[in-house]
C-alpha positions as CSV (number, residue, x, y, z in Angstrom):
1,X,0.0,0.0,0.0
2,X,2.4,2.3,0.8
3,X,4.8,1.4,-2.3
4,X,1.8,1.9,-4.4
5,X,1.4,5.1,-2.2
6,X,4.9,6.3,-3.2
7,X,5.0,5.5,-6.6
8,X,1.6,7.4,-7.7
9,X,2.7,10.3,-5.2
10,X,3.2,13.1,-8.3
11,X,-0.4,12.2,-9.8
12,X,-1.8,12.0,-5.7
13,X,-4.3,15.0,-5.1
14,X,-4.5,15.9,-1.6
15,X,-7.6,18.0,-1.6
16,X,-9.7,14.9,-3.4
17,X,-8.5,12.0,-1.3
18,X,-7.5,10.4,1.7
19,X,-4.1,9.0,2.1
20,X,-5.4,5.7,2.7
21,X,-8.3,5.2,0.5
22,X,-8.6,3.7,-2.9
23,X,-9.3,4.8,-6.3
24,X,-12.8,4.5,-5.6
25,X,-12.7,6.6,-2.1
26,X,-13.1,9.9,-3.1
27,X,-13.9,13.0,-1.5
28,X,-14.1,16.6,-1.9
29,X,-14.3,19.9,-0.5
30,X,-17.5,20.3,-1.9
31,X,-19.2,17.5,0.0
32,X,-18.1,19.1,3.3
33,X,-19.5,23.0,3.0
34,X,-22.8,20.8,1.5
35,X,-23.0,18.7,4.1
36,X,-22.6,22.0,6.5
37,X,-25.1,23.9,4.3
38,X,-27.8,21.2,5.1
39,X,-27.2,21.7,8.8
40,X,-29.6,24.1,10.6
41,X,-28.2,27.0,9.1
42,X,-29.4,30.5,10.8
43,X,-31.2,32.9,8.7
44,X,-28.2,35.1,9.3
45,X,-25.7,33.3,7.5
46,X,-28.3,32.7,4.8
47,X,-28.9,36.7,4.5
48,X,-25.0,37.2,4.3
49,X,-24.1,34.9,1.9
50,X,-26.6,36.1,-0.5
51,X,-25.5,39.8,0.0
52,X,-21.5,38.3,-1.1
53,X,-23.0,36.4,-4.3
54,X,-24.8,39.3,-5.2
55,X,-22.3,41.8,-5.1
56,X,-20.1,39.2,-6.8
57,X,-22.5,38.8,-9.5
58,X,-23.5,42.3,-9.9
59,X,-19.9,44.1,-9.7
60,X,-17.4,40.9,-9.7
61,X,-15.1,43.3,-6.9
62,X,-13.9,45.4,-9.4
63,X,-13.5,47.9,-6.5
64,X,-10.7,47.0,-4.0
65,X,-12.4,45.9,-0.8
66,X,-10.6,47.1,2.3
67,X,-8.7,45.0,4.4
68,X,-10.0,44.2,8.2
69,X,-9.2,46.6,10.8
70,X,-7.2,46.2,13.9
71,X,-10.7,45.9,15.8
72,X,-12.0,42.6,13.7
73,X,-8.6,41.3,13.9
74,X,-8.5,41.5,17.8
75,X,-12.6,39.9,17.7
76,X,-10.7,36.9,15.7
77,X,-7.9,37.1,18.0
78,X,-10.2,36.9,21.2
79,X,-11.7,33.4,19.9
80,X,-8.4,31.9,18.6
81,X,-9.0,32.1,14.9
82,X,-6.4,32.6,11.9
83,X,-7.1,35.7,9.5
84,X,-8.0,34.2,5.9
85,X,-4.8,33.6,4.7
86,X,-3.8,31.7,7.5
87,X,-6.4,29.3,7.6
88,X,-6.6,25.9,6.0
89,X,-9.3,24.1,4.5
90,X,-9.8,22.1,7.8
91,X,-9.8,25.0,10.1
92,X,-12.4,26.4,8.1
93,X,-14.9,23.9,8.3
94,X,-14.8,23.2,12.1
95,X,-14.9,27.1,12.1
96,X,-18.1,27.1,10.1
97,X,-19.8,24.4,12.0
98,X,-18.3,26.5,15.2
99,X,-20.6,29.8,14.1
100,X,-23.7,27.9,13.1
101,X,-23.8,26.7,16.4
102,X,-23.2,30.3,18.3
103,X,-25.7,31.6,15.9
104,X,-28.2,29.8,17.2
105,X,-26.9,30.1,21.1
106,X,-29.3,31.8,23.3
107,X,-26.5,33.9,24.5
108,X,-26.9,37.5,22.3
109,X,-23.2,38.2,22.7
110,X,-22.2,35.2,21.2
111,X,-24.6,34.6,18.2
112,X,-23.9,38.6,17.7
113,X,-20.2,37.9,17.6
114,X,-20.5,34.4,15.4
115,X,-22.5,37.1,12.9
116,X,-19.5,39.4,13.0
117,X,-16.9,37.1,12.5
118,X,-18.5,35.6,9.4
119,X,-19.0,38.9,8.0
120,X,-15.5,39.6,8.9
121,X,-14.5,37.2,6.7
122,X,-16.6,37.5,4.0
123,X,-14.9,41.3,4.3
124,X,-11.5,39.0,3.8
125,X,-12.8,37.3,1.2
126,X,-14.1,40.0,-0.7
127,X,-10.3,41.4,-0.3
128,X,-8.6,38.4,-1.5
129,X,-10.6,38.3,-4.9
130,X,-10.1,41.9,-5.5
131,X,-6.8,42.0,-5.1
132,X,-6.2,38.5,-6.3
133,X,-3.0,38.3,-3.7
134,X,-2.7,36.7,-0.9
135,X,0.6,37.1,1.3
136,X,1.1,33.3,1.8
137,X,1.2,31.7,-1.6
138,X,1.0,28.0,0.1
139,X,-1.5,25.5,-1.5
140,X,-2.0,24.9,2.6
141,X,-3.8,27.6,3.5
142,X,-7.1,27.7,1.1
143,X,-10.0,28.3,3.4
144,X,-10.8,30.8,1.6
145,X,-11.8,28.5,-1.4
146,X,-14.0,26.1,1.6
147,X,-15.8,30.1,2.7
148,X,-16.7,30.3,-0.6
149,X,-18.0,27.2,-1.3
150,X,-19.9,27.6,1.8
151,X,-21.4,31.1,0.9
152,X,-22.2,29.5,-2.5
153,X,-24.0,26.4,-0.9
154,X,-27.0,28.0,1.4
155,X,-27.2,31.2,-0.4
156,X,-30.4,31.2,-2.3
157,X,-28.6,32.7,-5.7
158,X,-26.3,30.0,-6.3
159,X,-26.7,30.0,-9.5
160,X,-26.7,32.7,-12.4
161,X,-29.8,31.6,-13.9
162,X,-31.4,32.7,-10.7
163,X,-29.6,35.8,-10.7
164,X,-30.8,36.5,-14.1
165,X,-34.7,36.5,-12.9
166,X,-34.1,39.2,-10.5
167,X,-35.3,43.1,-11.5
168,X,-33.3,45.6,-10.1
């Protein structure tokens, strides 16, 4: 197993399979943000998540979105997460799971700050696609790509052709 491990290791996606399944064992990142996306997901995600793939739709961040300020950075800080670039695919899911369950917490100050931190990084999201840099170029750290996928999953205009019936 681990010869045949070795020898197919240049043609071995990481992001599509485990290290120890088979050919037919695989996976994607996709699954997981659908498999979040049919959780319980609050109304507030769902109301943010449209308001990202409309404004990506509609004006594709042609204008450079600002970066976070020092203030969302210390609210990440407080609760021990990574700014976007720093966060893997991994991270990103348990953090997802992690604010659909304070959204829906009967304490106000933490469903209010599990809204702000996912607007927070939908603000760093926004920022990577305008810019189209990020400081760490490591295939590692792509939570960004698991947000998005996310975002894309419970928002109700997933799709273009639903964009296309709405009158502005």
């Amino acid at each position: 197993m681990l010869n045949e491990i070795a020898e197919n290791k240049y043609d071995f996606d990481l992001t599509s399979k485990s290290t120890l399944s088979g050919a037919n064992d695989t996976f994607t990142s996709r699954s997981f943000a659908a498999l979040l996306a049919k959780n319980n997901v609050p109304a507030s995600h769902k109301r943010i998540a449209d308001n990202y793939l409309i404004i990506k739709k509609i004006f594709k961040f042609q204008a450079c979105m600002s970066r976070i300020s020092n203030v969302e950075k210390s609210l990440l800080e407080k609760y021990d997460f990574n700014t976007l670039e720093y966060t893997t695919m991994n991270q990103m899911y348990k953090e997802l799971e992690l604010l659909q369950k304070w959204s829906v917490s009967d304490d106000k100050t933490l469903s209010e700050a599990a809204d702000n931190i996912l607007t927070i990084r939908v603000k760093e999201l926004k920022f990577l696609e305008a810019s189209r840099y990020a400081s760490i170029s490591n295939e590692i750290y792509n939570g960004y790509k698991a947000l998005e996928q996310y975002l894309k999953e419970i928002s109700k205009f997933q799709t273009v052709q639903n964009l296309r019936t709405l009158n502005f």
